[in-house]
N, CA, C and O atoms as a GROMACS GRO file, in nm:
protein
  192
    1UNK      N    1   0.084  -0.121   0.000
    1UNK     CA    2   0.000   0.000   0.000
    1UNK      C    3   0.087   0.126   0.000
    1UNK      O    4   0.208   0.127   0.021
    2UNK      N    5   0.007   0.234  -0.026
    2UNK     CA    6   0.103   0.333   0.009
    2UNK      C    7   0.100   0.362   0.098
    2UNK      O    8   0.022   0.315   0.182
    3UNK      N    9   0.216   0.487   0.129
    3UNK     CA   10   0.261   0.540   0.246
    3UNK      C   11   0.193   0.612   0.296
    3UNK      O   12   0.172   0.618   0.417
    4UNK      N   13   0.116   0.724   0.156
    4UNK     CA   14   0.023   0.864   0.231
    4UNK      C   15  -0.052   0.805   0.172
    4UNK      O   16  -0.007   0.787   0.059
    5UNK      N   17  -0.203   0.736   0.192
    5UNK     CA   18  -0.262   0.639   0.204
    5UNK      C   19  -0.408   0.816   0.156
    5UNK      O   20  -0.479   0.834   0.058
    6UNK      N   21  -0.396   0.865   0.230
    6UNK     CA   22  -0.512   0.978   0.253
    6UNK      C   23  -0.504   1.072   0.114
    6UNK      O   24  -0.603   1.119   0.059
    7UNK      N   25  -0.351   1.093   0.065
    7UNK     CA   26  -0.328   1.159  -0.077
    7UNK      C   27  -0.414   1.058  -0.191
    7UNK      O   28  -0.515   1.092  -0.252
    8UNK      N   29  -0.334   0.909  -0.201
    8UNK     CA   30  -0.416   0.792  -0.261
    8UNK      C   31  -0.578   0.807  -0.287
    8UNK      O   32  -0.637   0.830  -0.393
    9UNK      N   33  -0.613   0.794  -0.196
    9UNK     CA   34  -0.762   0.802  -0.182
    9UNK      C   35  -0.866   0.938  -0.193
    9UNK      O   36  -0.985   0.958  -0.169
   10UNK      N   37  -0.761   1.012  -0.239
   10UNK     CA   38  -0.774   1.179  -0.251
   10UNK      C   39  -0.787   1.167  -0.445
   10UNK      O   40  -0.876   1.225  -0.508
   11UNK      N   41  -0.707   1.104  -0.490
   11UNK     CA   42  -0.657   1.047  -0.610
   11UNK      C   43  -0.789   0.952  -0.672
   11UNK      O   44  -0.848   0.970  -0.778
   12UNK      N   45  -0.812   0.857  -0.582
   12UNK     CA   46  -0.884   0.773  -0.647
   12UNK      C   47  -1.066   0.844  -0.649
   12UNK      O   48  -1.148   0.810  -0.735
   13UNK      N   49  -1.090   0.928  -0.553
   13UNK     CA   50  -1.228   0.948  -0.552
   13UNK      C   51  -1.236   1.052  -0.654
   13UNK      O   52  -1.330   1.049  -0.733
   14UNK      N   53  -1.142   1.149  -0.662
   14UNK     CA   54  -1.153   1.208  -0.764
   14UNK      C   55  -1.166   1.157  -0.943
   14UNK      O   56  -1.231   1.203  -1.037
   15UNK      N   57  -1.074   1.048  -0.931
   15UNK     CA   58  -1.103   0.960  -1.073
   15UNK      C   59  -1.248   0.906  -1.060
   15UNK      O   60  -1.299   0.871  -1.167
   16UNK      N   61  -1.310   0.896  -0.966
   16UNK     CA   62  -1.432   0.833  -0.951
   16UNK      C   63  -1.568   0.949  -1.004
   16UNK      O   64  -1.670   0.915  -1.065
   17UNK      N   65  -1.531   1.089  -0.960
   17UNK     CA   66  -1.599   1.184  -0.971
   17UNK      C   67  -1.565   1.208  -1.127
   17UNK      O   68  -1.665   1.214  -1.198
   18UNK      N   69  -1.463   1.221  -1.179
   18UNK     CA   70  -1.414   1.216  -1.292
   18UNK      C   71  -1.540   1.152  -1.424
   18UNK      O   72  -1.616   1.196  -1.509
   19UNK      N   73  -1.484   0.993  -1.354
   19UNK     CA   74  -1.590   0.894  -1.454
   19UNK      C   75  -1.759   0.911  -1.453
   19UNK      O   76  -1.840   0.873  -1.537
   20UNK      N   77  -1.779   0.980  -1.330
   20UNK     CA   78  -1.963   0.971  -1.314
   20UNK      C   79  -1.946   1.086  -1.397
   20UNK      O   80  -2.036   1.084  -1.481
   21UNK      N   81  -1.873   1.185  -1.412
   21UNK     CA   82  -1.948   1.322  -1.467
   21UNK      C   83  -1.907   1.319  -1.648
   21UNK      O   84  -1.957   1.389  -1.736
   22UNK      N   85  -1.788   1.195  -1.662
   22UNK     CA   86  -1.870   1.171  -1.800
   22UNK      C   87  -1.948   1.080  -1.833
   22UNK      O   88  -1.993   1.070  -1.947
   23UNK      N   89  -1.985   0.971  -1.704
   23UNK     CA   90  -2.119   0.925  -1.766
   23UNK      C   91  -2.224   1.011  -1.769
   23UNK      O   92  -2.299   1.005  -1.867
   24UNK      N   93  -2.252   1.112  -1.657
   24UNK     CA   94  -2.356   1.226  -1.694
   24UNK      C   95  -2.355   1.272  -1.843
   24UNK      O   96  -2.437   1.235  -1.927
   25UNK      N   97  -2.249   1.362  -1.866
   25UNK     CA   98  -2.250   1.377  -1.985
   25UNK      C   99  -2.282   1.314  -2.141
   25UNK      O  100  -2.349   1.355  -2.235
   26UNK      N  101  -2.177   1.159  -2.114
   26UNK     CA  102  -2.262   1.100  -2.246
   26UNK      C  103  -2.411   1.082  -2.212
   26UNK      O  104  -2.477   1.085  -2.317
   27UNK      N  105  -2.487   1.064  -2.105
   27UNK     CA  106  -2.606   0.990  -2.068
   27UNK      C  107  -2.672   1.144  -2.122
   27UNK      O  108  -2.790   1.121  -2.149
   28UNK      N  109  -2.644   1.276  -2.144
   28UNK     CA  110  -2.745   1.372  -2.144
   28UNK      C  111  -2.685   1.373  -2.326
   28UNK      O  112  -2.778   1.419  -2.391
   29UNK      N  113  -2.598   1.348  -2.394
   29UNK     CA  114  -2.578   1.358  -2.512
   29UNK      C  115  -2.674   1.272  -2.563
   29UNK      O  116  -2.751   1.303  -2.654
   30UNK      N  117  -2.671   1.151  -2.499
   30UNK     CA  118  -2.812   1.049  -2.566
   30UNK      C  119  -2.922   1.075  -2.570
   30UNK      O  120  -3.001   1.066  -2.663
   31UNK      N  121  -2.938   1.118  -2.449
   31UNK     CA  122  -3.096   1.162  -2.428
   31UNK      C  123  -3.153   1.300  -2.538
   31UNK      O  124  -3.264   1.303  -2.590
   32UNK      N  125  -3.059   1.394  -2.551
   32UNK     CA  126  -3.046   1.432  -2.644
   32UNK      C  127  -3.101   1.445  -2.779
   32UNK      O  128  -3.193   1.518  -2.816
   33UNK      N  129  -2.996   1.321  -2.879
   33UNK     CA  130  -2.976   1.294  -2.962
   33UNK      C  131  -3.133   1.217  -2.977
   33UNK      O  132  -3.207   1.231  -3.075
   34UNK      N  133  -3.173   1.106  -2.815
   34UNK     CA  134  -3.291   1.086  -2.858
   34UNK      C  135  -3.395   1.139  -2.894
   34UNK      O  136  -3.480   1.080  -2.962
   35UNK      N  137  -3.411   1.331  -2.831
   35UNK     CA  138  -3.527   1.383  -2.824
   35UNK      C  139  -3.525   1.433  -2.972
   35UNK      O  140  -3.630   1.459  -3.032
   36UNK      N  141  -3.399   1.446  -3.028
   36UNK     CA  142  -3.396   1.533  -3.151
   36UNK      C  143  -3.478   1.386  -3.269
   36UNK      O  144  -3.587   1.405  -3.323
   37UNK      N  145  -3.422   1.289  -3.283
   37UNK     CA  146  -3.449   1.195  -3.322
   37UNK      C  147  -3.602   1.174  -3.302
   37UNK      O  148  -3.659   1.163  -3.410
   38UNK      N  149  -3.657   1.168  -3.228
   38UNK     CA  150  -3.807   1.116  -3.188
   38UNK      C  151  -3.904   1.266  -3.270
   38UNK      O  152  -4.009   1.249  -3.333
   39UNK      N  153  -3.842   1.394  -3.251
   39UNK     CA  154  -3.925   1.506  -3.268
   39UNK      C  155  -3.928   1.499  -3.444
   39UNK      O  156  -4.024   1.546  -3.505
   40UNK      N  157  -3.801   1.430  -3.520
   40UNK     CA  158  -3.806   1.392  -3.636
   40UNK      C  159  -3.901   1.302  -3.682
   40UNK      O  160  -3.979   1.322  -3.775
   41UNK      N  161  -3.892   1.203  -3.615
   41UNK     CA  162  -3.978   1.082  -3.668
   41UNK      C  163  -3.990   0.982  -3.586
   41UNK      O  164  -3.893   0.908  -3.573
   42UNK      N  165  -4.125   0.953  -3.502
   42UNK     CA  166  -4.101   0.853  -3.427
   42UNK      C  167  -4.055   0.709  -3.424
   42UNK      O  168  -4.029   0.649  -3.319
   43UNK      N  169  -4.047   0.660  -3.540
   43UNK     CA  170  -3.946   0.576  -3.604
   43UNK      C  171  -3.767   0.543  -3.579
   43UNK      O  172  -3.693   0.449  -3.552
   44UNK      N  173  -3.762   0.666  -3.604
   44UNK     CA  174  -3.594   0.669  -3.574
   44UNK      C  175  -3.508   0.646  -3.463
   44UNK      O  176  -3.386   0.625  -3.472
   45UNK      N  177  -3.598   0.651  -3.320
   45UNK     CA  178  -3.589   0.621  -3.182
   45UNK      C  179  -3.569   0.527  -3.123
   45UNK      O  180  -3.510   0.518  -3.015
   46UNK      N  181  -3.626   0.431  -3.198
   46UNK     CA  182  -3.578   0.302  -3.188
   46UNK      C  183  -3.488   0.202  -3.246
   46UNK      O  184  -3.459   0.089  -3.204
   47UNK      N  185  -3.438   0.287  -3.385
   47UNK     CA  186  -3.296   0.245  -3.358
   47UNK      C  187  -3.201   0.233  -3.312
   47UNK      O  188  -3.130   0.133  -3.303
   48UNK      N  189  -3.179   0.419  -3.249
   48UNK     CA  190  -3.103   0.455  -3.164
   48UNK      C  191  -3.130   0.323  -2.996
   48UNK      O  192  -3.063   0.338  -2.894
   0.00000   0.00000   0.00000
């Protein structure tokens, strides 16, 4: 383990905050892409 154990874990939650805020992001690009898609043709929505 490491030594400064509290820096580490300072490190890792931040990579954690990191990854949720681009799953936010792709998750609001989809949703998105779905509304634009559906307002086109309700057809197309379910490809996506």
């Amino acid at each position: 383990m490491y030594a400064m154990s509290g820096r580490n874990d300072t490190i890792v939650s931040a990579g954690r905050l990191r990854r949720a805020s681009i799953e936010t992001a792709a998750n609001n690009i989809h949703n998105d892409i779905e509304r634009r898609l559906s307002s086109i043709s309700p057809c197309s929505a379910l490809i996506v």
